[in-house]
C-alpha positions as CSV (number, residue, x, y, z in Angstrom):
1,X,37.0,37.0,-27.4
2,X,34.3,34.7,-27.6
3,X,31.8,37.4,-28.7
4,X,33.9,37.4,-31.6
5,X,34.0,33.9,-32.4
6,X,30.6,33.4,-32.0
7,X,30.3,36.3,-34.8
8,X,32.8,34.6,-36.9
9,X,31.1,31.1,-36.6
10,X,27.3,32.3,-37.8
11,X,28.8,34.6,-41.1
12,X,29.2,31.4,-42.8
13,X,26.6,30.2,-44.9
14,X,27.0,26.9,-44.7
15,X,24.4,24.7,-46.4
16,X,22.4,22.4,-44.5
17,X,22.4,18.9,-44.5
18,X,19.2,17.3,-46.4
19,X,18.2,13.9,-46.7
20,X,15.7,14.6,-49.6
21,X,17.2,14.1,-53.2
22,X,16.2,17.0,-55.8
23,X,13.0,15.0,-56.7
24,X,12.0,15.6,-53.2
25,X,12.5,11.3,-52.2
26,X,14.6,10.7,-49.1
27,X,16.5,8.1,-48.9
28,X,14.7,6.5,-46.1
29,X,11.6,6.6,-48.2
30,X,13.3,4.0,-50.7
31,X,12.3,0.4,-51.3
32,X,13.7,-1.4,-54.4
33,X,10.3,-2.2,-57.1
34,X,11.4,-5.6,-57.0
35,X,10.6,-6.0,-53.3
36,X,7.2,-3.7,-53.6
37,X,6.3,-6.1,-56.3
38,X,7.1,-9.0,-54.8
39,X,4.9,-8.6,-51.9
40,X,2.0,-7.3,-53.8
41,X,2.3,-10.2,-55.7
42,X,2.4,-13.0,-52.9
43,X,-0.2,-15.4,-53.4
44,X,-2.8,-16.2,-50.1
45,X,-1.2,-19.8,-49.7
46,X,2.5,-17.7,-48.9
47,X,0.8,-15.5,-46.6
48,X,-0.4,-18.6,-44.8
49,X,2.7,-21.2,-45.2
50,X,4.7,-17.9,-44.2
51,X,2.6,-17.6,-40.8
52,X,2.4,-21.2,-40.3
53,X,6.4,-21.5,-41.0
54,X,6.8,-18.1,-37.8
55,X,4.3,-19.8,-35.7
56,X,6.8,-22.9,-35.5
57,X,9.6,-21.2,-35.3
58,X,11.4,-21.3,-38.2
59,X,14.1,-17.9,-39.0
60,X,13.6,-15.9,-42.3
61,X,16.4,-18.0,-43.7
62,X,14.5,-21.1,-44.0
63,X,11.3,-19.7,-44.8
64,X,12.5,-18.4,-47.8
65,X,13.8,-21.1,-49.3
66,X,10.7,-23.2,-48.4
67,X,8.4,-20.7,-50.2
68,X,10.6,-19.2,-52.5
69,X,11.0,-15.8,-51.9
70,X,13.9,-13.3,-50.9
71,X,14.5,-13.5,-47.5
72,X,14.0,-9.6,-47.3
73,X,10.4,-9.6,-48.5
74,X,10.1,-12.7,-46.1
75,X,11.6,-10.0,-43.3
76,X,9.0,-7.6,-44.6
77,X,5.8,-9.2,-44.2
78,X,6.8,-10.2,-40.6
79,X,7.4,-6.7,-39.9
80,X,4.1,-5.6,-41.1
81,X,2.4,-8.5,-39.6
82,X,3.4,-8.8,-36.1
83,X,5.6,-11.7,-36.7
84,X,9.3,-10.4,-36.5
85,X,11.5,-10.6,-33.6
86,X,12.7,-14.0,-32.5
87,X,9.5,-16.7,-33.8
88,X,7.7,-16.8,-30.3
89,X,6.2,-20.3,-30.0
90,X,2.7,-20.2,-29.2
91,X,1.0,-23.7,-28.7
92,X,-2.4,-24.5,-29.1
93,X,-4.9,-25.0,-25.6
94,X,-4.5,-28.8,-26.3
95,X,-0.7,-28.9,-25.8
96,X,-1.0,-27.6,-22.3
97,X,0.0,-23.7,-22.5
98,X,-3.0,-22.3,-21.0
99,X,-3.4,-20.9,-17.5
100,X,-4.2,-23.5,-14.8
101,X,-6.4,-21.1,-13.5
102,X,-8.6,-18.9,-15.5
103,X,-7.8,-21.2,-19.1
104,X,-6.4,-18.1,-20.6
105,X,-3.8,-19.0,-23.7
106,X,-0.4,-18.2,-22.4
107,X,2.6,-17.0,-24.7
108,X,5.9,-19.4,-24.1
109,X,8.9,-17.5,-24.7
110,X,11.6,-19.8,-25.8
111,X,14.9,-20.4,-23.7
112,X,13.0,-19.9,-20.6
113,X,11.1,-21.6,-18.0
114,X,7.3,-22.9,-19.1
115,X,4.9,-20.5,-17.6
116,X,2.3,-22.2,-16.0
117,X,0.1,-19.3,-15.0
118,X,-1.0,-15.8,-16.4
119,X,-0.2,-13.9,-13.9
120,X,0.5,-13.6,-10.1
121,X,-3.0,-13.6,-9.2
122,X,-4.1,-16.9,-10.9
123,X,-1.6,-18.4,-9.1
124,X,-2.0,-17.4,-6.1
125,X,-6.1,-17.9,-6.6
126,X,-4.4,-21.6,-8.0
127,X,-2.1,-22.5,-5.2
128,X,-4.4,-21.5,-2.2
129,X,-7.2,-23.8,-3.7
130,X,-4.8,-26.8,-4.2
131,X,-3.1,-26.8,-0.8
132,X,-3.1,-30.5,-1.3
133,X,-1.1,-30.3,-4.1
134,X,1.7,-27.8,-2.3
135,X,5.1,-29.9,-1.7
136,X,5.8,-28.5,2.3
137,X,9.4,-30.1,3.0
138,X,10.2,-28.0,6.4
139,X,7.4,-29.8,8.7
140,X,9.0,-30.3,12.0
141,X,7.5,-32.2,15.0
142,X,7.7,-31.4,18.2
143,X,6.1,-32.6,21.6
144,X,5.1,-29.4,24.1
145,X,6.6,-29.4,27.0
146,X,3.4,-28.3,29.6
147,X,0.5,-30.0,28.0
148,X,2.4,-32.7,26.2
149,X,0.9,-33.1,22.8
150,X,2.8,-33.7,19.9
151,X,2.6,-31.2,17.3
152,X,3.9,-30.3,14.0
153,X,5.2,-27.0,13.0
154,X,6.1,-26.0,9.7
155,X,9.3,-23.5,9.1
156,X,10.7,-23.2,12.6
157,X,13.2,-26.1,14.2
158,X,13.2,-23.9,17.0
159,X,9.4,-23.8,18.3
160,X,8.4,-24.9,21.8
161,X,4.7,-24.8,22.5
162,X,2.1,-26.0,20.6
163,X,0.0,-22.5,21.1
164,X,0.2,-19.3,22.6
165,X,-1.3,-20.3,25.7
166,X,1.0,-22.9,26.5
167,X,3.4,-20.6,26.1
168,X,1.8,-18.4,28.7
169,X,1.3,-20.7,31.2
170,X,4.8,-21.7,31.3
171,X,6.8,-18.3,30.7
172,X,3.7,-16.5,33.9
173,X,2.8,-19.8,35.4
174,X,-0.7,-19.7,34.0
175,X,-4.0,-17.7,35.0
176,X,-4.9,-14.4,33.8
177,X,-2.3,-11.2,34.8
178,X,-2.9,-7.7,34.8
């Protein structure tokens, strides 16, 4: 039964689908002249105002009605140019958006926390050269109960002993054992 049916299926000619017109264009090929022209015919000072206008974030929209031209040319030349996508606002060196570390430019994506550092490496490179600078709020201070010095301990409420062989001397009774 499903011998024949398979038989019965491929005797059809059926024609296959083409996405090429008889003058051998596909439909995905076509752009409008108006829009060809239109970005053939953009001056430098558009090109410029329109990279200016991504670079502060403005949306197609408003670009093209501060330059003057459709808003799907204005989509266009983004696309070609790297500058589509949601406007990404990258400040200069002088505003501050540079790594703390290595000085590298840094890319701030908007909607989302300032990124301070390049990567996980400068910062930790950063952080363990400014120690100073580190804001420790779990510093506890304690006083040991064999030798009696007061001591601080960061991270554990619970410590005892200043150092490992106070905590000998007390747990053994002190001295050396086997």
């Amino acid at each position: 039964m499903q011998a024949y049916f398979l038989s019965f299926f491929f005797r059809k000619k059926v024609p296959l689908l083409s996405f090429r017109n008889q003058e051998g264009i596909s439909i995905n090929d076509y752009v409008p002249p108006s829009l060809i022209s239109e970005v053939k015919n953009m001056t430098e000072a558009q090109r410029n105002a329109i990279t200016e206008y991504r670079g502060r974030g403005c949306g197609y929209k408003k670009i093209s009605q501060l330059v003057g031209i459709s808003e799907n040319t204005i989509k266009s030349y983004c696309r070609r140019n790297g500058l589509a996508g949601t406007a990404l606002h990258v400040k200069d060196a002088d505003e501050g958006t540079v790594c703390k570390c290595c000085g590298t430019t840094l890319i701030q994506t908007p909607g989302r926390k300032a990124r301070k550092f390049c990567s996980d490496r400068c910062r930790n490179r950063w952080w363990n050269a400014h120690l100073d600078l580190v804001k420790r709020k779990a510093n506890y201070e304690f006083v040991c109960p064999v030798c009696g010095k007061p001591f601080t301990a960061y991270g554990n409420a619970h410590r005892k002993y200043c150092s490992h062989e106070c905590y000998i001397e007390d747990r053994f009774g002190g001295g050396r054992h086997a």
